[in-house]
N, C-alpha and C positions, 0 to 999 in steps of 0.2 A: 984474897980471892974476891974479883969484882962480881957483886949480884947479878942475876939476869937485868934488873929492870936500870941499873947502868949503863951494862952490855948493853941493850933496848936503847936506851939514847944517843949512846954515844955512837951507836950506827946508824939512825936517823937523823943526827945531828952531820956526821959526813955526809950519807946518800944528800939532807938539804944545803949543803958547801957544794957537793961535788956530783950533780945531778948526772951529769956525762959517764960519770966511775960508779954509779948508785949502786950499793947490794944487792938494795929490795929496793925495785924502783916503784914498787904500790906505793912505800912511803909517802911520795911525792904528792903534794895534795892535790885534788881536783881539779882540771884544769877548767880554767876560765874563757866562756864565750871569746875573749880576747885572744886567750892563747891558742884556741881551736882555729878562729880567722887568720892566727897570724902563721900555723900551721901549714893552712890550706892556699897562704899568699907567699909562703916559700916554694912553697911545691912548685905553683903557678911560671915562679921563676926561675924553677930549678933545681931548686932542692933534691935529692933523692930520698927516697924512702929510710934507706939505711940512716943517713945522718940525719934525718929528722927523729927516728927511734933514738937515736944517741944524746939527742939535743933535750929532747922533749922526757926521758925517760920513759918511753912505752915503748909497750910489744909491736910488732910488724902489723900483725891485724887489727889491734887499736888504730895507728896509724893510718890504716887504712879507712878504717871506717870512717875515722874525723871527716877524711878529704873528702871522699861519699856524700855523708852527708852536708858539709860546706860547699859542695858543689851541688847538691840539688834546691839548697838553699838558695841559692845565686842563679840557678835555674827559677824557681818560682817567682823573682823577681824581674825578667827578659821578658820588655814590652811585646807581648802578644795581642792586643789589641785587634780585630779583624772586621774589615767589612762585609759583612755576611750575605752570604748569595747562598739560594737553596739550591742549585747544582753542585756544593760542597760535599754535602751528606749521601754516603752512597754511592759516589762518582765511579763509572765505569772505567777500568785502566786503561782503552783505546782512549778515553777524553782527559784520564792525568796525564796520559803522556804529550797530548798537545800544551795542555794549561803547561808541562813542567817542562815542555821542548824550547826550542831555540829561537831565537825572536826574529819571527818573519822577515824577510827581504823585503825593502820598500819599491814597490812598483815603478811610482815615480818620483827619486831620491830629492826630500825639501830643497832647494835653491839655497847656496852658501850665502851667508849673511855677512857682510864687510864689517869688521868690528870699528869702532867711534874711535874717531882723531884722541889721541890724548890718555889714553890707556894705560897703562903699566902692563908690561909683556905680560905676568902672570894674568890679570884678568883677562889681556886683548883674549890669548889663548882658547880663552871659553868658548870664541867665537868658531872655534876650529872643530869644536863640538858639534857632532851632525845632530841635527833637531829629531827627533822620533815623530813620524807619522801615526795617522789616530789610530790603525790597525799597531802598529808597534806598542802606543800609549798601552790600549786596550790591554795587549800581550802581559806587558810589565806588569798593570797592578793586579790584573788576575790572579798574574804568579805569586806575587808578592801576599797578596791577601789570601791565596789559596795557602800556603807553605808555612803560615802565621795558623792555618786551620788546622793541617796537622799538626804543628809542633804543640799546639794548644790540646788536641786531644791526648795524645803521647803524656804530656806534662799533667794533666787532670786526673790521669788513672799511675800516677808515678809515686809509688809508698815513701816520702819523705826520711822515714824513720830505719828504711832497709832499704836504699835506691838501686832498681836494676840499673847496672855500668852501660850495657848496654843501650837500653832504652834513651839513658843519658848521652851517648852517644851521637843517637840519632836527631835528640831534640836539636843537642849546639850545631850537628850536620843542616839540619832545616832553619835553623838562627842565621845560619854564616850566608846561607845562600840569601836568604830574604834581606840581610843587612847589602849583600854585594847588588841585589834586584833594586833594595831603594837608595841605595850610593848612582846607580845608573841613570835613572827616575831625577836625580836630583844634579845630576852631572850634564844631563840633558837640558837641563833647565835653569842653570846659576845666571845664565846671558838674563834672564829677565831679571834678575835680581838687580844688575848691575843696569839694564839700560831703566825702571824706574828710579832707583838712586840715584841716578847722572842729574835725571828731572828733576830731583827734589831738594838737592843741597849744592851750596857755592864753593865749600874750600873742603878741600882734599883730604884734611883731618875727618871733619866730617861724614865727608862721602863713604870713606873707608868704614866708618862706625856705621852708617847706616846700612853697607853691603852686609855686613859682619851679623847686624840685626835682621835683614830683610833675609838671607840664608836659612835664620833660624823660623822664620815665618814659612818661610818654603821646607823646612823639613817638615814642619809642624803637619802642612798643608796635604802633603804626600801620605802623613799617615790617615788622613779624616776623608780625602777625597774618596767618594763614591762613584767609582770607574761605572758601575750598569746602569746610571743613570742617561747615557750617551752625551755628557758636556765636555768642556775642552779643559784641558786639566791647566794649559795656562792661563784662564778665564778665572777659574777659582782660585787658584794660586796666586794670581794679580788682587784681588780681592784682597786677598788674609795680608800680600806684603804691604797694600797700602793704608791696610785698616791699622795694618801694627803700627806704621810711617807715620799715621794720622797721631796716633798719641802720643809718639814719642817725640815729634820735633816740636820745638817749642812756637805755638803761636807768633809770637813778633817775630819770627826769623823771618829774615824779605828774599824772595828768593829770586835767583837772574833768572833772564827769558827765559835764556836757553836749558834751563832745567826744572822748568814750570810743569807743573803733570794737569792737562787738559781736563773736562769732565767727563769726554771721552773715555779718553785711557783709564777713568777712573771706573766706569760703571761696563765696559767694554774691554777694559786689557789690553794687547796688544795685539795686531793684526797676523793672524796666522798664515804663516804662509806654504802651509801645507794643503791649503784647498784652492783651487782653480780659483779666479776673478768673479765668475759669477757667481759661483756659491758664498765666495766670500761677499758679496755684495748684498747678495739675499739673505745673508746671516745676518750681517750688518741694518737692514731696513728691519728685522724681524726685533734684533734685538732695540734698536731703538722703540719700536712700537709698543716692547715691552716696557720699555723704563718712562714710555710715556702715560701707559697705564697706572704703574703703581706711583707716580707723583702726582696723579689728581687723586688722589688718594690722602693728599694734604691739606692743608687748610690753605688759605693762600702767603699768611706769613710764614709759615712751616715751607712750601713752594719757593719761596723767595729767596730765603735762606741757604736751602742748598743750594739753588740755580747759581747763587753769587759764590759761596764756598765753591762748586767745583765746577765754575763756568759753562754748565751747560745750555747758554745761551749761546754758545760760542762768539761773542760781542764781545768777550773782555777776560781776563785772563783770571783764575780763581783767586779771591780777598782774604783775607786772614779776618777773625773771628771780633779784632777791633776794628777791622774797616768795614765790615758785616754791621756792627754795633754803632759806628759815626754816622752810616748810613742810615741805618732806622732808626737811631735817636734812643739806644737800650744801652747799657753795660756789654759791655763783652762775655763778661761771666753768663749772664741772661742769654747772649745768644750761646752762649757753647750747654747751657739747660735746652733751647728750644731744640737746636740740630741733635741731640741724643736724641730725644724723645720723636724729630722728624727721622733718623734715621732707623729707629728702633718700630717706627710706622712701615718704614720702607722695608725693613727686615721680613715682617710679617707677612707685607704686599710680594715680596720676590718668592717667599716660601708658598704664598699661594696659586700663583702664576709660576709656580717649578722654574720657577730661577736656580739655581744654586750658588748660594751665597757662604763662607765661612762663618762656626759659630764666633 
């Protein structure tokens, strides 16, 4: 006659061979942060309840609970991030429903823009993209930053340890819309990606790498932009892809004419053409008057320095950091010291004259 504490093993010993057939499936030891993730990454795919109980050796309502809490987990980590405006808190439901309704009709629909000889269909395509007007801009990141406000409150008061399903519900419902709000935001806008890139590299290997990096410069841009300040969201978004373009292409690379990026397009962007000629014009005089201010604001080698880096003399086409350096008789390195420090002057000067510039 075998003892209990044989009996005792020797069905521990099956239930750990044959977790699937377990007797006592408590036997089963503790399951691991790993096995709980990888639980909740079946499910995700498909899994059913029942054959995860079979697989995993638990009860239906352990089961349950794993994915619960694995999914508010992975909730608490959904970039919520928000541009805060005090008509959030509070909001009256006749004004969510505007913020949450449908994106205005454009008065007077932008003018189609011809996309550039030389294309590859998928990118020409962009071009096919109707531009959003400043009431539309306005519209999207509203929405977008408002929708980031509740799903952020909903998530703040959400008991990790015992998650309402519901509640959870509502958050990934507010997730999906704001993810589909700035896919829009950013679908509207890939064409700038691509017509700075065209400017700033020669062969096609290239150009692709730098669309590919300047995209992710523009999402970046879309989550930081501050819609109530009333700027143009391609103004700042021009900004962040060229600031990213600045450090990432290498100094010597020489670049052709025809995809030289002016100091223009550098401190001004891309001409909007969603506002009449003479607004645009007077935007354009305003905004120069700005950028005239904050460069005396340098010393006069700090002055010179940019003026050649990004040609705003408009005399000559912008120099790279060793023709910068031939020219005043310094290292290169020295001057790529002096332009941080003039640039990081000019940073200061835009943020005091409400420029808005990316960090």
């Amino acid at each position: 006659v075998r003892s209990v504490e044989t009996i005792r093993y020797t069905l521990k010993n099956h239930d750990r061979c044959n977790p699937e057939l377990a007797v006592f499936p408590d036997f089963r030891p503790v399951l691991s942060d790993a096995d709980k993730t990888a639980i909740y990454t079946q499910y995700q795919r498909g899994s059913g309840i029942s054959q995860l109980t079979r697989q995993y050796a638990r009860s239906r309502s352990a089961i349950v609970r794993i994915i619960n809490e694995q999914r508010a987990a992975a909730i608490m980590l959904l970039p919520l991030d928000f541009i805060h405006n005090e008509l959030f808190a509070g909001i009256k439901d006749s004004v969510e429903q505007e913020i949450l309704g449908e994106l205005p009709e454009a008065i007077i629909p932008p003018r189609k823009v011809r996309a550039p000889s030389g294309l590859p269909t998928y990118l020409a395509s962009l071009y096919d993209v109707q531009l959003l007007t400043r009431e539309q801009e306005y519209h999207l990141f509203r929405q977008m930053n408002y929708l980031k406000f509740k799903a952020r409150v909903l998530r703040d008061g959400l008991n990790a340890s015992d998650p309402a399903v519901g509640v959870m519900d509502e958050i990934d419902s507010l997730y999906q819309r704001v993810v589909d709000v700035k896919n829009r935001i950013v679908q509207a806008n890939l064409r700038l990606v691509v017509s700075i890139a065209k400017r700033h590299m020669k062969s096609s290997d290239d150009f692709f790498s730098l669309v590919s990096d300047g995209n992710m410069s523009l999402f970046r841009a879309v989550e930081k932009f501050d819609y109530s300040r009333g700027n143009k969201f391609s103004t700042y978004a021009s900004w962040a892809i060229m600031k990213n373009f600045a450090r990432s292409i290498p100094d010597e690379f020489k670049h052709k004419d025809r995809f030289r990026t002016t100091g223009e397009e550098l401190f001004m962007a891309h001409e909007d053409s969603r506002s009449d000629h003479f607004a645009a014009e007077i935007a354009q005089k305003t905004r120069e008057k700005q950028i005239n201010r904050i460069l005396h604001r340098l010393d006069q080698r700090e002055q010179q320095i940019i003026i050649r880096r990004f040609g705003l003399d408009h005399k000559q086409e912008p120099l790279t950091l060793k023709e910068v350096g031939a020219e005043m008789g310094v290292t290169k390195e020295r001057i790529r010291q002096l332009e941080a420090r003039a640039l990081s002057k000019l940073r200061e000067a835009a943020s005091f004259e409400k420029i808005e510039v990316p960090d």
